[in-house]
N, C-alpha and C positions, 0 to 999 in steps of 0.2 A: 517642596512643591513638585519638582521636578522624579522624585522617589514615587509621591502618587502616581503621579501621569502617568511613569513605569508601571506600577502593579496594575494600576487602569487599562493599558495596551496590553499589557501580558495575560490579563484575566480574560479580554477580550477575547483575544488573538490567539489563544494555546489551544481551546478543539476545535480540528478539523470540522469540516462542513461536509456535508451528503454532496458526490458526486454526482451529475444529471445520469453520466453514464460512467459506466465499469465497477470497480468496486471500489469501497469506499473504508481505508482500515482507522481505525480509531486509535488515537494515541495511549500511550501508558497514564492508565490516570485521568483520562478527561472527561470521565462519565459527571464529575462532582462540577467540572469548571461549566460540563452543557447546559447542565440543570441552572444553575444559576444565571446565563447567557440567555438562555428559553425563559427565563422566568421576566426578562423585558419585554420580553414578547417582539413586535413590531421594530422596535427601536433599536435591536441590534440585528435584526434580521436583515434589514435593509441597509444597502450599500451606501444610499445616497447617504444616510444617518452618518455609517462607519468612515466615507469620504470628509463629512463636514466635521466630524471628533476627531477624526486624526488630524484635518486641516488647524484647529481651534486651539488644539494639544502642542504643535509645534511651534506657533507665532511666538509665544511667550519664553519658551527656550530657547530660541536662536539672539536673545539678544546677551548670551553667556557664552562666553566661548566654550568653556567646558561642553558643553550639549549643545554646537550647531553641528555636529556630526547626524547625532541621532535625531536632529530635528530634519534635517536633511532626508532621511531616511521615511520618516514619518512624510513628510512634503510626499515624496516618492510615492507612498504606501496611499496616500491620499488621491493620490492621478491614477493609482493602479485602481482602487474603488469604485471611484468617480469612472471610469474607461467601462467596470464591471455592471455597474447601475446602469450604463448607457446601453449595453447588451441586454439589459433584462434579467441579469444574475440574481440572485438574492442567497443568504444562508440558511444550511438547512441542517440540524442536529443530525448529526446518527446517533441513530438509538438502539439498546440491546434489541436484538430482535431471540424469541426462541429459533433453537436450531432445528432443523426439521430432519431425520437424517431415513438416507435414502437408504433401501434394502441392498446389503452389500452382494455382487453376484459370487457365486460359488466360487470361480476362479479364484478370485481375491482372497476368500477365507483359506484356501488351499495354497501356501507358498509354493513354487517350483520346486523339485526336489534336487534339480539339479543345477550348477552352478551354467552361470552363462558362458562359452554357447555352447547351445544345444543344439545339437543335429540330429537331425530324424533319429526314431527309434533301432533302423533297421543298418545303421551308419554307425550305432553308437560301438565303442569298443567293449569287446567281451573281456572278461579278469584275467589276468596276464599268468594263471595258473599255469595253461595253456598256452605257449606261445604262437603254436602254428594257428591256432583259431583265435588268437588276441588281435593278429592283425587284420589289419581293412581288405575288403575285398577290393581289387579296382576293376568297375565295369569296364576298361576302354583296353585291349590288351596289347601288352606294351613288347614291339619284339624288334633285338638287334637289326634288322632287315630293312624297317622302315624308316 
């Protein structure tokens, strides 16, 4: 009995839900668990539902010692629902969406050529072929005196 309940809560509970706001990343694998989740429709969507199944889920375990941990925890999972429903939350699948892909700018398809950092063109060191023109010019001129 208790094995059910588990794969019950586990089937539930393993895809994320659509964030209101930011992004929302999809777990490894949960496209199969959504479909089947969406396929209640109403009845797992809503918190209140998921508050009262997890409440319903734990009574009957806690009277085994072995599983008043995780009835506990369910208890928990059931005030956290229950708190969500009361904000007006509900679950929402994420779904593939197609990717749209934006025009890459020129830059981008052009790697740097040169490794970081880069200093102005006119700064950069000339090939050491030459040692008297390999070195840097310094604008500020530097003399024993000062």
């Amino acid at each position: 009995k208790t094995s059910a309940a588990g794969v019950f809560v586990c089937l539930l509970e393993y895809p994320r839900g659509k964030r209101a706001k930011g992004t929302s990343v999809e777990r490894t694998g949960q496209y199969c668990f959504t479909v089947c989740v969406k396929a209640f429709g109403p009845l797992t969507r809503n918190y209140y539902v998921r508050a009262f199944l997890h409440a319903a889920i734990c009574v009957p375990g806690g009277f085994m010692l072995a599983t008043v941990l995780g009835c506990v925890c369910l208890g928990i999972a059931s005030l956290i629902y229950l708190a969500a429903a009361i904000r007006g939350e509900h679950w929402e699948p994420i779904l593939p969406r197609k990717e749209v892909r934006k025009p890459v700018a020129e830059s981008i398809k052009n790697p740097p050529q040169n490794p970081p950092p880069r200093p102005p063109p006119e700064m950069r060191r000339k090939q050491a072929k030459d040692l008297e023109s390999a070195a840097y010019d310094n604008p500020i001129s530097v003399t024993a005196d000062e």
